[in-house]
C-alpha positions in Angstrom: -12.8 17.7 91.0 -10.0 15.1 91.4 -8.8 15.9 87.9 -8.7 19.4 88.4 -7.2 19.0 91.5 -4.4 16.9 90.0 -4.3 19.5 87.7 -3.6 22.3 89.9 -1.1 20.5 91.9 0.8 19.5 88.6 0.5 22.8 87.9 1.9 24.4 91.0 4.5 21.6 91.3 5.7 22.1 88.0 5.9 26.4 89.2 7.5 25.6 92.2 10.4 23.8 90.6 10.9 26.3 88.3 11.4 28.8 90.8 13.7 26.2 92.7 15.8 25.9 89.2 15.6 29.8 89.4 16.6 29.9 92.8 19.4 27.4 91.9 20.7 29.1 89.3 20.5 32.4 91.8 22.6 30.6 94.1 24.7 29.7 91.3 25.3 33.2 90.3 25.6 34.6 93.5 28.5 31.7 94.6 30.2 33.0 91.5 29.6 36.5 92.2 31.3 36.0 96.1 33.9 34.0 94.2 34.9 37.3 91.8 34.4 39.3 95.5 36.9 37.0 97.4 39.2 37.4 94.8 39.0 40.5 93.8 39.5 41.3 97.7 42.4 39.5 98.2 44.1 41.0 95.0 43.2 44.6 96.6 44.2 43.4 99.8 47.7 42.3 98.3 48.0 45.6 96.2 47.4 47.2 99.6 49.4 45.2 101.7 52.6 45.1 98.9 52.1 48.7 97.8 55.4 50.9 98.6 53.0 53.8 98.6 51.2 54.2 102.0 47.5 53.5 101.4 44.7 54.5 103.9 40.8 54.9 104.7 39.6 57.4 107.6 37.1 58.6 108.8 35.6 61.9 108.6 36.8 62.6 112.3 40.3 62.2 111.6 40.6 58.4 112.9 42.2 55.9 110.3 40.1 53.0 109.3 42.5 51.0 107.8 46.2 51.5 106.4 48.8 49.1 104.6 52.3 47.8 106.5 53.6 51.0 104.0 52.3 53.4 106.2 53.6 51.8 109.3 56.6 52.1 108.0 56.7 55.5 106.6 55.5 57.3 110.1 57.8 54.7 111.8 55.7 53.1 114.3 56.1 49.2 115.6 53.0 47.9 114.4 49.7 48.7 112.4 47.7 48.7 115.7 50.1 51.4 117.1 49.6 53.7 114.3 45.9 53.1 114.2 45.4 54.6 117.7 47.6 58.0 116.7 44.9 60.4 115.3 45.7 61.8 111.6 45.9 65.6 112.1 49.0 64.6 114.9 50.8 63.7 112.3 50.6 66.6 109.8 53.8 69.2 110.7 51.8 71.6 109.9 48.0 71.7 110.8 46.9 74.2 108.4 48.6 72.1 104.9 45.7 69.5 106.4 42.5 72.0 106.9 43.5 73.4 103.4 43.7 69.6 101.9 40.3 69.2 103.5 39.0 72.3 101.6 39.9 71.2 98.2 38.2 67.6 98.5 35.2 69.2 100.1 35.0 71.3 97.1 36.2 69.1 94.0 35.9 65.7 95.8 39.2 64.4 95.2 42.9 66.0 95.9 45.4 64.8 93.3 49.7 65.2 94.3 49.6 67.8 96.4 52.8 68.2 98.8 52.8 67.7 102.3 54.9 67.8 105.4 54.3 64.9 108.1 56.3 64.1 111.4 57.5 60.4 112.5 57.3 59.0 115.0 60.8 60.1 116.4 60.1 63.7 115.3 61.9 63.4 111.9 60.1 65.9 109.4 59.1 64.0 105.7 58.1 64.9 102.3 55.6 63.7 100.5 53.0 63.5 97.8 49.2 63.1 98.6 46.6 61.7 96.5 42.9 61.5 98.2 39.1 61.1 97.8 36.1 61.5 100.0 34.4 58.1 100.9 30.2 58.9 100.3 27.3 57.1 101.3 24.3 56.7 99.1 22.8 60.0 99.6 26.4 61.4 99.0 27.2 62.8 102.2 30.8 62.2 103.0 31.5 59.2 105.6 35.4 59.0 105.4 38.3 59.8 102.7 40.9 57.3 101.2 44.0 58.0 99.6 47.6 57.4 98.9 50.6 58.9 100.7 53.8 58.2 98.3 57.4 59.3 100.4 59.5 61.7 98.2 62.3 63.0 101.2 65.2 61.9 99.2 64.2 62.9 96.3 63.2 66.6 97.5 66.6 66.5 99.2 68.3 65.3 96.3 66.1 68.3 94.1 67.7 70.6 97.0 71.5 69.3 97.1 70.7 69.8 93.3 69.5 73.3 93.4 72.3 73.7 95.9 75.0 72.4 93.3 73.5 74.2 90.8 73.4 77.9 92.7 77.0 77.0 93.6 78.5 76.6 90.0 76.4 79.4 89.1 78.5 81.5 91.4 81.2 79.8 90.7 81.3 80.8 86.6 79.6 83.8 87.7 82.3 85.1 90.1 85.5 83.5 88.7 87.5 85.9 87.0 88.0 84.0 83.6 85.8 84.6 81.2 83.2 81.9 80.6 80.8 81.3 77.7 78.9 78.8 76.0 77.6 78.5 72.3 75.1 76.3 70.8 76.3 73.9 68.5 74.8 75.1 65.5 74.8 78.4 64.7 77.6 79.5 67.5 74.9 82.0 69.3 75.9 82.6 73.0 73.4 81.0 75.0 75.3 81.9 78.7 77.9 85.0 79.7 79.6 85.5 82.9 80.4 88.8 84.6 84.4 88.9 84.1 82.7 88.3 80.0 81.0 91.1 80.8 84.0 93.3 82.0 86.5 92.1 79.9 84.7 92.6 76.3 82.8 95.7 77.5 79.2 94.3 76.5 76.2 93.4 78.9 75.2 89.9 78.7 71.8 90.9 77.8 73.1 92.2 74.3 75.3 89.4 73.9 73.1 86.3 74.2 71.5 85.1 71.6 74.1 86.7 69.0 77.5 85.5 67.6 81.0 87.0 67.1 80.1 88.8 63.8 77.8 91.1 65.9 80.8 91.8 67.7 84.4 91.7 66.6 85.9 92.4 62.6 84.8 89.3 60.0 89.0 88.8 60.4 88.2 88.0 64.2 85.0 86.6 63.5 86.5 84.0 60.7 89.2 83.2 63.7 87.0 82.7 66.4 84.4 80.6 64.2 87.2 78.4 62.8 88.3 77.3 65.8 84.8 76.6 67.2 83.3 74.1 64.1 87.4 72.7 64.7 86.4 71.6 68.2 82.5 70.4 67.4 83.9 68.2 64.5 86.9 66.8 66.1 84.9 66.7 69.6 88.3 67.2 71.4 89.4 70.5 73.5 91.3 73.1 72.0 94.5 75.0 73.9 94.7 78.4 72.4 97.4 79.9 74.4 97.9 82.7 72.8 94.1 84.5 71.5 94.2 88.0 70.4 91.1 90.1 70.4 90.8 93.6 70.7 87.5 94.5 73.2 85.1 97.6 73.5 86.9 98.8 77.0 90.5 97.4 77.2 91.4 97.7 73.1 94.1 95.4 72.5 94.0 92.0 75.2 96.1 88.5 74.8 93.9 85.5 75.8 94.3 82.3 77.1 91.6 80.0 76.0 90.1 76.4 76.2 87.0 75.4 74.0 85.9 72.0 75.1 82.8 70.2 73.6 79.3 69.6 75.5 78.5 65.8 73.9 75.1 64.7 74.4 73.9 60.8 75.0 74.5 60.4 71.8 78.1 61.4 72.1 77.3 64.5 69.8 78.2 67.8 70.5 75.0 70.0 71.8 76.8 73.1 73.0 80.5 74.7 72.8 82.3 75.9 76.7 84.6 78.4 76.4 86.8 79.8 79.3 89.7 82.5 78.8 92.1 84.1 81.0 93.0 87.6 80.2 97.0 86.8 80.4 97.9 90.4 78.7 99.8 91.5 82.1 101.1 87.7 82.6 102.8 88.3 79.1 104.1 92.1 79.9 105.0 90.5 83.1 106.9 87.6 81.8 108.1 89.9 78.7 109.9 91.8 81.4 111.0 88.9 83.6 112.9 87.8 80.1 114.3 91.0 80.0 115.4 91.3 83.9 116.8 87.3 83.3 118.6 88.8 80.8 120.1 91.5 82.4 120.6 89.1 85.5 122.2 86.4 83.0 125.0 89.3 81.4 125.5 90.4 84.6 126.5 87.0 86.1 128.1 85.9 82.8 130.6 89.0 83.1 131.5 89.2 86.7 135.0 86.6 87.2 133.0 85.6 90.6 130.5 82.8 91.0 127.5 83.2 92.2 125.5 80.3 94.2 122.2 79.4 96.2 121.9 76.4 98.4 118.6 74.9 100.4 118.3 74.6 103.8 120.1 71.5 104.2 123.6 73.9 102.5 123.4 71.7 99.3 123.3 74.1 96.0 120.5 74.6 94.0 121.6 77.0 91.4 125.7 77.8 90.6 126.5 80.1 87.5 128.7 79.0 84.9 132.1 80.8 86.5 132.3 77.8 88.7 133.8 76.1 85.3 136.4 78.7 85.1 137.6 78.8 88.7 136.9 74.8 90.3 136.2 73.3 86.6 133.3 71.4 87.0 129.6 72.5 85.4 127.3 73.8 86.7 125.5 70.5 86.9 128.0 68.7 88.8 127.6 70.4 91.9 124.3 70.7 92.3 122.8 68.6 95.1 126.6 68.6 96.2 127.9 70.9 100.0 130.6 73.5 99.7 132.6 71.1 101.8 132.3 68.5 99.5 134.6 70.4 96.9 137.4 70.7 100.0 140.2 68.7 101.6 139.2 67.2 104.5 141.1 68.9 107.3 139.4 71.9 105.0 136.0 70.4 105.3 136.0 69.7 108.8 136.7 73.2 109.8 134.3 74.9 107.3 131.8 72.1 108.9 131.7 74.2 112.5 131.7 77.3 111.1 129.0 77.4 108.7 126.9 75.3 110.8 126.9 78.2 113.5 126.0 80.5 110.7 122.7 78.1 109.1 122.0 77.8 113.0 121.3 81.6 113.6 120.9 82.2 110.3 122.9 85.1 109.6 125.0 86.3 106.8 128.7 85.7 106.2 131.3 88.2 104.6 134.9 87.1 103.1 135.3 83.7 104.8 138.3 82.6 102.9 138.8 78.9 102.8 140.7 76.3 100.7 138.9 74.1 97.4 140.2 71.4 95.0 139.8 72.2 91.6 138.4 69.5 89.7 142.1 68.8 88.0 143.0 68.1 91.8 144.9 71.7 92.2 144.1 73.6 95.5 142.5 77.1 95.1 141.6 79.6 97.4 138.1 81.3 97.2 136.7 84.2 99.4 132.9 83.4 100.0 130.2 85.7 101.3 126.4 84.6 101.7 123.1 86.4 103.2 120.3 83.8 104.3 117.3 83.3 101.8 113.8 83.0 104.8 110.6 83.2 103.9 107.4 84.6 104.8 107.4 83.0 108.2 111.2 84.3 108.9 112.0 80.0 108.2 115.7 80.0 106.5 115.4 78.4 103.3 118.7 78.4 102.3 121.8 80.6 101.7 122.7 83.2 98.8 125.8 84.2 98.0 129.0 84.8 95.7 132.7 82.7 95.7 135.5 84.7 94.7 139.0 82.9 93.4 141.6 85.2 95.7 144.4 82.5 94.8 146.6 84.6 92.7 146.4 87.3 95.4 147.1 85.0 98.5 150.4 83.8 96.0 150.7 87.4 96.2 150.4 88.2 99.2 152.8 85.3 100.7 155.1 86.1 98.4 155.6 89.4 99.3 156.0 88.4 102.6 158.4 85.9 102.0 159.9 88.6 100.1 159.7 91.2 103.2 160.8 88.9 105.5 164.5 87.5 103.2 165.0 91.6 102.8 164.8 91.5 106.6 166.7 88.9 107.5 169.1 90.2 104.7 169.1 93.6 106.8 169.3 92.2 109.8 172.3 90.1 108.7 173.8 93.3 107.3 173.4 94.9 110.5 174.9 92.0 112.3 177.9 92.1 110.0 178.5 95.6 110.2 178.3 95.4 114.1 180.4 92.3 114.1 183.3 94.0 112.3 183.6 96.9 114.2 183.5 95.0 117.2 185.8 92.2 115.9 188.4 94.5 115.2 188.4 96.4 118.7 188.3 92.7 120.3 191.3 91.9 117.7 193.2 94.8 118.8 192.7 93.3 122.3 193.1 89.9 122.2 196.7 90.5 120.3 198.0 92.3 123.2 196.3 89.8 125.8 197.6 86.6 123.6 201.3 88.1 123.0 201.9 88.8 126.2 200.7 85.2 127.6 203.0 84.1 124.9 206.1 85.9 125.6 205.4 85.0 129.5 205.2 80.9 128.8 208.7 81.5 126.5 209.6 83.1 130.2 212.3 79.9 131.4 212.3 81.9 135.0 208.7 81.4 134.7 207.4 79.8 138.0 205.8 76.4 137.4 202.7 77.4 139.8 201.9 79.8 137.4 202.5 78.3 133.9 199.0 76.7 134.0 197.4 80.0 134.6 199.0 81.5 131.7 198.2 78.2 129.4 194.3 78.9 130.3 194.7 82.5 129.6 196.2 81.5 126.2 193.4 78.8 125.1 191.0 81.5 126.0 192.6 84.0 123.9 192.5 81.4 120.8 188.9 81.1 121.5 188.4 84.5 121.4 190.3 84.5 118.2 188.1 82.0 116.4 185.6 84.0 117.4 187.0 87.2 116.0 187.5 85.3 113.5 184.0 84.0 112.5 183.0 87.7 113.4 185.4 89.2 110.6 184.3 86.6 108.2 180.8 87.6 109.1 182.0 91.9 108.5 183.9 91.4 105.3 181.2 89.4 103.4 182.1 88.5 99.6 184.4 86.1 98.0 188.0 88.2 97.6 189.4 85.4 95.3 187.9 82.8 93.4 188.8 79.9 91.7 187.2 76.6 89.5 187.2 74.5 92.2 184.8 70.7 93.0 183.0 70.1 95.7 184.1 66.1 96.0 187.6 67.8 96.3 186.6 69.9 99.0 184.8 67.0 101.2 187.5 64.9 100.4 190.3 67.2 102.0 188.1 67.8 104.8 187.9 64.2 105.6 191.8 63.9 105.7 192.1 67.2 108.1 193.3 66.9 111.6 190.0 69.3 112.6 188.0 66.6 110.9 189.9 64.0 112.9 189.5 65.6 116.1 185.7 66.2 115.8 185.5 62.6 114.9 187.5 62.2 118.3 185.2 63.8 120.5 182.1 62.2 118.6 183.0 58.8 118.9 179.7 57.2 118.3 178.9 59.4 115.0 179.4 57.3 112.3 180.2 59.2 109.0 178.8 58.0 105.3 180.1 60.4 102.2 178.3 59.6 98.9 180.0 61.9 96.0 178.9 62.4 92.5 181.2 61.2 90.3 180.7 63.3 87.4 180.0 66.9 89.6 180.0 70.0 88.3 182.7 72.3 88.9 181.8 76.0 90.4 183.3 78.9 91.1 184.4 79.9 94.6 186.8 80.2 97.6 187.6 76.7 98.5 188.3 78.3 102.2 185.4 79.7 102.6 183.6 76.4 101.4 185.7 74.4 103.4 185.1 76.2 107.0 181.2 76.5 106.2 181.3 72.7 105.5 183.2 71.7 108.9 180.8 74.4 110.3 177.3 71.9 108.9 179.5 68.9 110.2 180.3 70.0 113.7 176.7 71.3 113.8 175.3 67.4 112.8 177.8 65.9 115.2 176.6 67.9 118.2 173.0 67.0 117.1 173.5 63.4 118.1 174.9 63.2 121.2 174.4 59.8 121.7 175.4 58.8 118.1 174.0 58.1 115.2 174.4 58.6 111.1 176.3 61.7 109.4 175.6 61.7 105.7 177.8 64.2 103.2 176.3 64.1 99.7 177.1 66.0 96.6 174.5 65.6 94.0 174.1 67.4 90.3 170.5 69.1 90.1 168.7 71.0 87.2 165.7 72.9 88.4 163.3 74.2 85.3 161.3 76.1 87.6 161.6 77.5 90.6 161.1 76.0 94.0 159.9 76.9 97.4 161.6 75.7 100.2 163.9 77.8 103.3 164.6 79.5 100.7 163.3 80.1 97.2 165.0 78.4 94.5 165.2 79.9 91.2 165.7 77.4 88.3 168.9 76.6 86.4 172.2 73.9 86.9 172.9 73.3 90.4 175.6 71.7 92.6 174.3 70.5 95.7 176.1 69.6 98.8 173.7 67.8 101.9 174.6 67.4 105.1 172.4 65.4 107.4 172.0 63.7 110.8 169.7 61.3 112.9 169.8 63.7 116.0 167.6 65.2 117.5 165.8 67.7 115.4 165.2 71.2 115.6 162.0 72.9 116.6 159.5 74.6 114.4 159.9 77.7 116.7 163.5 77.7 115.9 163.8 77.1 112.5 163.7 80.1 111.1 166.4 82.1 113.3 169.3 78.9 113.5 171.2 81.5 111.0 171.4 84.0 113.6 174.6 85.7 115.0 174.3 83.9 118.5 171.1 82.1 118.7 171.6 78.9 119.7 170.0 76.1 122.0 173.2 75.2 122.9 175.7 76.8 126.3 177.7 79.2 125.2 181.2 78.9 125.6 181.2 74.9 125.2 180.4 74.0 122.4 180.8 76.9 119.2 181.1 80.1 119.0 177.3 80.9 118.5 178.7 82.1 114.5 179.0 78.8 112.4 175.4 78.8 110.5 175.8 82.6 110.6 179.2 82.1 108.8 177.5 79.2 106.4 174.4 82.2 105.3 177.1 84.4 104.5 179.1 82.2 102.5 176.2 80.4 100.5 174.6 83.8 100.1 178.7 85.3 98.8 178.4 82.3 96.0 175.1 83.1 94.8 173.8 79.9 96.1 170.4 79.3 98.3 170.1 77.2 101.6 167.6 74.7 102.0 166.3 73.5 105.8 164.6 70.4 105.9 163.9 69.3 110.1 161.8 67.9 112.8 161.7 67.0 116.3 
């Protein structure tokens, strides 16, 4: 009994540690197995925690089980506790996308990508894709679902922004009015053809894609159109046609402007040939007859003797037509950029400053302002200018228009004949004078004789009474003053030399010096201090050496009473040749000259009386004191009797 006993016990024992080594080796597999578990769980819980995708498990009801940081921060709460508390279907922007989501996994268990629209936090709408399954238990009823949520609002707003771009261009090269294709690279077949394509070349786009120029233009156009295209696809550079013809189905004959530019792809190889062209058929009739109104314009200007100008705003030119050589000598180019004024004298300038500032103010136009230029060569020249103001669409002025005429030669004219009026007046008015002066020196003449002699044979009277000698003496100077006068008056009414001889000048200053009229001037001028400065060699002339005389003591006396409180009396004789003439008092024709000056440091004689001091009787001085109110009346007639001229050079 023992034996068996020991038996069974050895038996059992030997069982039960076989099922211990089993139950070690259990224990064993099942440590290993939580080991895998742990770490298979903290690899899902990393993927779930790191994942950029929102990952999350809910429950049937609509409550969320558990969600990654992700999701946190794709709805855009504070914390994962917040966003577990918010029920799922608040969340969808639109509850029926989530019933319809709940359809489909009901039905095929799972929903792959499907697009939905969720609201933050804040409000802000998403997009998204959507990728679930339904959680089941074991007799497959559906406990939850679990899913992925991956954010795609940029990129849908970058697809829109793109579709946006896209329906833009499309408009754009659908509405421009340039024609705008584009070829494939390999056989030239029109793959996309705008409207204005359309329009110009009389085809629908429908017939044109898909073919190539053969189908529709000559082989000659064809062989043109093709050349250029494999020249652009081989050199992979753009081509400038700027002059294309081609003859279309609607508008026959049309000129085209075209660029072909070269669609690379990554490879840097051309996929597909743009073309745009600009129907410039009316630009070039257009510019064909701009050429021909330039031309026009250009003979017009180049044939008129005026010049014709535009300034800006500021009055400084911008255009001036080749005339300005012939009348100021400069080009064209030299005074651009440049004022009118700059081209005047300054006292000029000035004036022309204020009264074409006046016009630019009110911006009106100007007619025949005459004003004075330089020429280039430094001559003076007179131009007539006339402008109209250049404005533009908002009535601004812009600058001036306008036209410079040279009117020198007629101003020359012009003065000229009124010099030439004026001598023939003063020559008729001296004629006049003279004629009235003899008649009325010989009725005075007549007079005086009888009113002298007697006064003379009275003071040869010895009965005379004493008390009335002196009487008589006054009444005798008086009627020799009256003589001189009737005198000067005759010399003025006979006019012309009766008798001439060769006579000098130096000879006539000379005896005039050693007269006793000379003397007594000198007397009565006692602070005049004379200076004569002859020519040694002067001419000799032809003349009455009376005449000559009186009108030089008539110059002298004239000086002398000038300077009243003394001063310098210069006589000069001088040789002159003149090869042109001269303008002065008098105009000066050229040839061999004697002249004979006689000035003085008196007191001058006013502008206003310049021009009349050869008058009969005008004088500044009293009459009766001092002349008779004849002498430079007497001097005109006698340098006018020997062909001579006067010249009057004074001031105040």
């Amino acid at each position: 009994m023992n034996e068996e006993l020991e038996q069974r016990v050895a038996q059992r024992t030997e069982e039960l540690m076989k099922v211990n080594k089993d139950l070690l080796e259990e224990i064993n597999e099942r440590k290993q197995m939580e080991a895998l578990l742990r770490e298979q769980e903290e690899r899902y819980r990393a993927f779930f925690d790191t994942s950029r995708d929102c990952i999350f498990i809910t429950s049937v009801d609509g409550r969320w089980f558990d969600l990654n940081s992700a999701a946190v921060q794709l709805f855009g709460y504070g914390s994962r506790e917040e966003l577990l508390n918010v029920q799922v279907k608040d969340l969808y922007a639109n509850p029926d996308q989530r019933k319809e989501h709940l359809q489909i996994i009901d039905e095929q268990g799972y929903l792959e990508e499907q697009p939905i629209s969720l609201r933050k936090k804040d409000g802000t709408i998403i997009y998204a894709l959507i990728t679930s399954v339904a959680r089941k238990d074991k007799t497959e009823k559906i406990i939850g679902y679990q899913g992925t949520i991956r954010d795609i609002t940029r990129q849908k707003r970058a697809d829109e922004e793109i579709r946006r771009v896209t329906a833009f261009l499309d408009s754009i090269v659908e509405n421009i009015p340039n024609m705008i294709f584009v070829k494939d690279a390999k056989e030239l077949r029109f793959i996309l053809f705008n409207r204005a394509g359309e329009e110009l070349l009389g085809y629908s786009r429908d017939k044109m894609l898909g073919k190539n120029d053969y189908d529709f233009f000559t082989k000659e156009q064809g062989d043109f159109f093709t050349e250029k295209d494999r020249d652009v696809l081989r050199t992979c550079r753009i081509a400038d046609i700027p002059e294309e013809p081609i003859k279309t189905r609607n508008k026959g004959e049309r000129i085209l402007h075209t660029k072909k530019v070269p669609i690379l792809n990554m490879n840097g190889e051309p996929d597909y040939l743009l073309g745009i062209s600009e129907d410039i058929t009316e630009h070039k009739r257009r510019e064909k007859l701009l050429r021909f109104s330039e031309e026009r314009f250009r003979s017009l200007v180049e044939a008129t003797s005026d010049w014709l100008w535009e300034t800006d705003a500021q009055g400084m030119y911008t255009y001036a037509s080749p005339k300005v050589k012939d009348i100021l000598g400069y080009e064209p180019s030299e005074v651009l950029g440049k004022t009118p004024m700059m081209l005047m004298p300054p006292a000029e300038a000035e004036r022309m400053t204020k009264i074409m500032f006046q016009y630019f103010m009110e911006a009106k136009p100007f007619i025949a302002l005459e004003n004075l230029n330089l020429h280039k060569e430094g001559r003076e020249v007179v131009l007539e200018t006339s402008g109209v103001p250049i404005l533009d669409e908002n009535g601004i002025l812009t600058g001036y228009r306008g036209i410079d005429r040279d009117i020198t030669k007629r101003k020359k004219t012009e003065l000229e004949k009124q010099i030439l009026e004026d001598r023939l007046q003063q020559a008729g008015k001296m004629e006049a004078l003279g004629t009235l002066a003899g008649g009325v020196a010989h009725d005075l003449n007549n007079i005086m004789g009888v009113i002298v002699g007697y006064a003379e044979l009275l003071l040869m009277n010895d009965n005379l009474s004493n008390s009335f000698r002196p009487q008589l003496e006054n009444i005798m100077k008086g009627g020799q003053r009256a003589a001189a006068i009737v005198d000067d008056l005759l010399t003025l009414a006979r006019r012309g030399v009766p008798s001439r001889q060769i006579i000098n000048l130096n000879t006539i200053v000379t005896e005039a010096q050693q007269s006793p009229e000379f003397e007594n001037l000198l007397f009565y001028h006692p602070f005049v201090k004379v200076y004569v400065d002859l020519e040694p060699d002067l001419l000799n002339i032809s003349g009455s050496p009376i005449h000559l005389a009186k009108t030089l003591f008539n110059l002298v006396l004239n000086a002398s009473e000038a300077m009243p409180k003394g001063g310098i009396l210069t006589i000069k004789t001088a040789n002159q040749y003149l090869d042109k003439p001269i303008q002065g008092y008098d105009e000066v024709r050229e040839g061999d000259y004697v002249v004979l000056s006689v000035s003085d440091t008196g007191e001058g004689i006013p502008a206003v009386d310049l021009q009349r001091i050869f008058e009969p009787f005008y004088t500044r001085k009293i009459m009766g004191r001092s002349g008779t109110g004849l002498g430079l009346a007497v001097v005109w007639g006698t340098v006018k009797d020997h062909l001579g001229y006067i010249n009057v050079q004074s001031e105040e």
